[in-house]
C-alpha positions as CSV (number, residue, x, y, z in Angstrom):
1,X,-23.7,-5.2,-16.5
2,X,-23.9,-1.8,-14.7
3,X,-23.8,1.3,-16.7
4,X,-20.5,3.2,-15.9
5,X,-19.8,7.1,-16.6
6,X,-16.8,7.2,-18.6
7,X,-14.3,9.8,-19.9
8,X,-11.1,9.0,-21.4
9,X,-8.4,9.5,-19.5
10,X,-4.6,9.9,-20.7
11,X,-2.7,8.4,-17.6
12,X,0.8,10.2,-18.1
13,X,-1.1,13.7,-18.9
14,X,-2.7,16.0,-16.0
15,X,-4.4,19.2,-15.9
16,X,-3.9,20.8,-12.5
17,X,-7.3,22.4,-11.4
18,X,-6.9,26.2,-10.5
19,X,-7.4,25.4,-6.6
20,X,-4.1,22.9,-7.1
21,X,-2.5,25.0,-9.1
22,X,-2.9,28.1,-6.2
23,X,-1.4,24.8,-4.0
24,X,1.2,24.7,-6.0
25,X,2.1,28.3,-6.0
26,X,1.3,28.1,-2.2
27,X,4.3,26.0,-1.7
28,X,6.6,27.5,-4.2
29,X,6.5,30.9,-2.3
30,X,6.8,28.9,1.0
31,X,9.7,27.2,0.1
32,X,11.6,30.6,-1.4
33,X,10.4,32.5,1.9
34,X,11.9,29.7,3.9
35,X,15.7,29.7,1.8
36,X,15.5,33.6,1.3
37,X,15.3,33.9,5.3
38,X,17.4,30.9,6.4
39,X,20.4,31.5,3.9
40,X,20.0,35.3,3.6
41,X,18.0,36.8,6.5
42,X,17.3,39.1,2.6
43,X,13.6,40.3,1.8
44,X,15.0,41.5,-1.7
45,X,16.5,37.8,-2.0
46,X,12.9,36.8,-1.3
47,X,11.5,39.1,-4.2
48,X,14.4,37.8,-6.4
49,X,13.5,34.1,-5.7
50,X,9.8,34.6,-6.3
51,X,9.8,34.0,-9.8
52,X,11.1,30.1,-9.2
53,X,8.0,29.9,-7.3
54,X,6.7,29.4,-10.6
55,X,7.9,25.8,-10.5
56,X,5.8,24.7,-7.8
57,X,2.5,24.2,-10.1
58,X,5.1,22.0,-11.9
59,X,5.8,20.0,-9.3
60,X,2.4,19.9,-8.0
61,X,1.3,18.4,-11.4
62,X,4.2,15.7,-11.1
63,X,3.6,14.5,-7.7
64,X,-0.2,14.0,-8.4
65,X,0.5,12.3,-11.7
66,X,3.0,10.0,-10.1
67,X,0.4,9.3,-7.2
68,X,-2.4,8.9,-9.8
69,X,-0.1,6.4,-11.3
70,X,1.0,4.6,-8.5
71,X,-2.8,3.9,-7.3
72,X,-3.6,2.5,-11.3
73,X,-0.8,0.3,-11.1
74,X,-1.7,-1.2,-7.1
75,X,-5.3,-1.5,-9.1
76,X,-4.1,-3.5,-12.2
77,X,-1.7,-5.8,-9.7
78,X,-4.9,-6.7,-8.1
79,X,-6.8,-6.7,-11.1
80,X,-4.4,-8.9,-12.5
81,X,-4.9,-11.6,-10.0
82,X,-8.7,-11.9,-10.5
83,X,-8.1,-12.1,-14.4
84,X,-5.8,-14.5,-13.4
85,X,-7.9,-16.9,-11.3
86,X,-10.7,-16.8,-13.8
87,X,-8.6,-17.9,-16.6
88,X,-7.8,-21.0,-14.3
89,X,-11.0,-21.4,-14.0
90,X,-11.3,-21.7,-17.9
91,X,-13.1,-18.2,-18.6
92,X,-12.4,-16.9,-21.8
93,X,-10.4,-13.4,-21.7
94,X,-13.5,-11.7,-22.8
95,X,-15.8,-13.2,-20.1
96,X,-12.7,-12.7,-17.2
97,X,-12.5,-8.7,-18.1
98,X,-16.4,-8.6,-17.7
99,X,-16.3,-11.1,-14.5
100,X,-13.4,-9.1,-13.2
101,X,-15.5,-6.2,-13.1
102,X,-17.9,-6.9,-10.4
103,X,-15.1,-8.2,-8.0
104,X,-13.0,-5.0,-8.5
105,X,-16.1,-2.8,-8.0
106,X,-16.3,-4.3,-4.5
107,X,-12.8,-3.5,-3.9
108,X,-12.7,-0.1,-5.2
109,X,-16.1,0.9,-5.8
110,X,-17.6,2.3,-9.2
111,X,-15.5,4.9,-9.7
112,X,-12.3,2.7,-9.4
113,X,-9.9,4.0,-11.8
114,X,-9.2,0.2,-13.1
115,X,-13.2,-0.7,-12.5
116,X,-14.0,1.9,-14.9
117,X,-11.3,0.9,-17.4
118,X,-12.2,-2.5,-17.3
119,X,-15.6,-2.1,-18.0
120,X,-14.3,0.6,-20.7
121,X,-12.9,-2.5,-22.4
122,X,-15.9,-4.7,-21.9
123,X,-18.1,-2.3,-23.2
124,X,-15.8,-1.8,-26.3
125,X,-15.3,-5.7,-26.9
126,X,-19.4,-5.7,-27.0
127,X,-18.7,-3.5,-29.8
128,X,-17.3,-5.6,-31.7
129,X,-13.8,-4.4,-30.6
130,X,-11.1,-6.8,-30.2
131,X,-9.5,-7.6,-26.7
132,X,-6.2,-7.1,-28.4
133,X,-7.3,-3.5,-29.5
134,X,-9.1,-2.3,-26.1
135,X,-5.8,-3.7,-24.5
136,X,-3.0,-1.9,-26.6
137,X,-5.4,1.4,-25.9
138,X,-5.4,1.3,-22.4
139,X,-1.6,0.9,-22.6
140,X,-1.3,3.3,-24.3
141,X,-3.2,5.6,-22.1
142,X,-1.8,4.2,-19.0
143,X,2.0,5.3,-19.5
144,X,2.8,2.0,-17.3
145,X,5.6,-0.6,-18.5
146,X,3.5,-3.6,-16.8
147,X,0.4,-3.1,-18.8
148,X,2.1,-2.0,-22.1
149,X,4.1,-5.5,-21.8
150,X,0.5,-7.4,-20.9
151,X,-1.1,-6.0,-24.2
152,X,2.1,-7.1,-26.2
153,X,2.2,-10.9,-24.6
154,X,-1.7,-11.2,-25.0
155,X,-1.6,-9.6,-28.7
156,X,1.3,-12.3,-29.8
157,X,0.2,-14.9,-28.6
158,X,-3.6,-14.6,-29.9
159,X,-1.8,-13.7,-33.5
160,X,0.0,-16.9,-32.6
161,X,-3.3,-18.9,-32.2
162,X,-1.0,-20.5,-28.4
163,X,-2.5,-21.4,-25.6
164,X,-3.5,-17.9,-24.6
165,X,-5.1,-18.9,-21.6
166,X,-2.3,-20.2,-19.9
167,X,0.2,-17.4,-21.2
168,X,-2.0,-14.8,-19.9
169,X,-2.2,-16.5,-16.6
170,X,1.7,-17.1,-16.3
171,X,1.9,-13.3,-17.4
172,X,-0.2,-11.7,-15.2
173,X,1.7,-14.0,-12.4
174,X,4.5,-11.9,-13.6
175,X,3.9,-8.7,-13.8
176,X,1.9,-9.2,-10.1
177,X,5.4,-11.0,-9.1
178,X,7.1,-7.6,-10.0
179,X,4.8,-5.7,-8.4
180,X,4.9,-7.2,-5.1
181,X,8.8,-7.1,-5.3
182,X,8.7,-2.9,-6.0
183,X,6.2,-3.1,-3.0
184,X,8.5,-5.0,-0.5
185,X,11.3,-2.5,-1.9
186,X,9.0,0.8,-1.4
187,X,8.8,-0.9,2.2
188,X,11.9,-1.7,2.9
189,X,13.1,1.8,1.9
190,X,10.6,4.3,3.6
191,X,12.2,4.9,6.9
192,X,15.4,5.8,4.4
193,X,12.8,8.0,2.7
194,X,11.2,9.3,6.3
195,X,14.9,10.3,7.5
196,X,15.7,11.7,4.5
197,X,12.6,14.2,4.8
198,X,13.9,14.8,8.5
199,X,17.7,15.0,7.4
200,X,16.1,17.9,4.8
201,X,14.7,19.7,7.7
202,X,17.7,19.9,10.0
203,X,19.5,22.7,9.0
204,X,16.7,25.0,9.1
205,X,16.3,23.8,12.7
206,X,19.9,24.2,13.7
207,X,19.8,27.8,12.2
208,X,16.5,28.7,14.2
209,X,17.2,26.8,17.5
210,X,20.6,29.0,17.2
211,X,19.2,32.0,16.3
212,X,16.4,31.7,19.2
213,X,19.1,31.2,21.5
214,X,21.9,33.3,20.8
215,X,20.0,36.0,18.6
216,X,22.7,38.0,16.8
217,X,24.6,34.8,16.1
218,X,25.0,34.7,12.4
219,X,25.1,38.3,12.2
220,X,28.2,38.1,10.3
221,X,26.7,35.3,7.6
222,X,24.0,37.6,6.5
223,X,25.5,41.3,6.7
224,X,29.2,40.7,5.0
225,X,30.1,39.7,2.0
226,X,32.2,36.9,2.8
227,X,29.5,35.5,5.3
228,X,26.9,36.0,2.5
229,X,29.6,34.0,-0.1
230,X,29.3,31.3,2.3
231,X,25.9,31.0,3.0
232,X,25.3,30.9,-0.9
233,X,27.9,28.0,-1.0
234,X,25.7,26.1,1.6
235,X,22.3,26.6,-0.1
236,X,24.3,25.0,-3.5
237,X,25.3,22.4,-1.1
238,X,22.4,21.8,0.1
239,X,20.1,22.0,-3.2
240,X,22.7,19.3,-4.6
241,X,22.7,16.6,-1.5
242,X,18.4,17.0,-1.5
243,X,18.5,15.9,-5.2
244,X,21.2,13.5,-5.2
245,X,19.1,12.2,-2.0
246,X,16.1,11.8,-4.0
247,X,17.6,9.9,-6.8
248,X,19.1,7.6,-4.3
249,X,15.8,6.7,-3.2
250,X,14.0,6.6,-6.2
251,X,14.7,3.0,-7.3
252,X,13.4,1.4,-10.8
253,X,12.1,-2.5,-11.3
């Protein structure tokens, strides 16, 4: 088998690099310019919001750990299927991981997240390593459900000396069953999530487009009292229908 490079990698940890944490910060002021000016026309507002800036390295982190998740679990579907086939085909569970390999190298190329784990695991069951205890580690590391429940099935039923070929293969039918299902669903819901991104924009469009062609129009939101009352009550308002929005749209299999 190919040598692979390998460092372990904690799936449900990540260490934002200083150019995406300076992306992250990039946004956060951009996003408290765009408030402080749309709901209060207010450069001390601005300078007052700043500090929640902070949060965008946090959110930064979080939407790159969810993508980086994402792609591992697309990987181990697929990877699942070829595991899959070979136990059909009568391979042990040792000799599918190291056939499974080579095909998901051609799909995803050396540095395939799931290529290198597999060969990880390989590697480790050539040292004398059970399957069961290369498994429950990369659940462990992986932080997803789907491969945490695939080390539990394959670790009872090798304790329970079953037919562990054939409840690996109807497991791994499964868990790629669910998968496709959460994919159909993440299909079926992204023009929600597409106007939902557009429906988040709007107001800040209204306010320009108005502003560009009456200037002087919402004179009386930003320079009174009342007006700036108001325009606090719609940035609450608005704040509150974004995240209930997301939650909506954020559904769990």
């Amino acid at each position: 088998m190919e040598s692979f490079a390998w460092q372990v990698i904690w799936y449900d940890r990540y260490s934002l690099s200083p150019k995406e944490f300076a992306i992250g910060i990039g946004k956060g002021v951009a996003v408290c310019g765009l408030l402080a000016f749309t709901f209060y026309r207010s450069l001390r507002i601005f300078l007052w919001m700043l500090p929640f800036s902070l949060a965008g390295p946090v959110l930064e982190r979080r939407r790159r750990l969810e993508k980086r998740k994402k792609e591992l679990a697309a990987q181990f579907k697929e990877s699942m299927m070829i595991v899959a086939s070979s136990l059909s085909a009568g391979f042990s569970i040792e000799n599918a991981l190291a056939s499974s390999v080579r095909e998901l190298s051609v799909l995803y190329g050396k540095e395939g997240m799931i290529v290198r784990e597999f060969a990880f695991m390989v590697q480790q069951v050539g040292t004398n390593r059970s399957v069961e205890q290369v498994l429950e580690d990369f659940a462990r590391r992986s932080g997803l459900e789907d491969v945490k429940n695939f080390a539990e099935v394959f670790s009872v039923a090798k304790r329970s000396s079953g037919n562990v070929g054939g409840i690996m293969r109807h497991t791994a039918e499964v868990i790629r069953d669910k998968m496709q299902v959460r994919e159909e669903i993440l299909t079926m819901t992204a023009s929600r999530q597409f106007e939902q991104r557009i429906m988040n924009m709007i107001p800040f469009f209204i306010v320009f487009y108005v502003e560009s062609a009456s200037p002087g129009f919402f004179d009386q939101m930003y320079d009174t009292n009342m007006g700036r009352i108001l325009m606090s009550g719609c940035l609450v308002v608005y704040l509150v229908s974004y995240v209930l929005a997301k939650k909506i749209l954020d559904i769990e299999i």
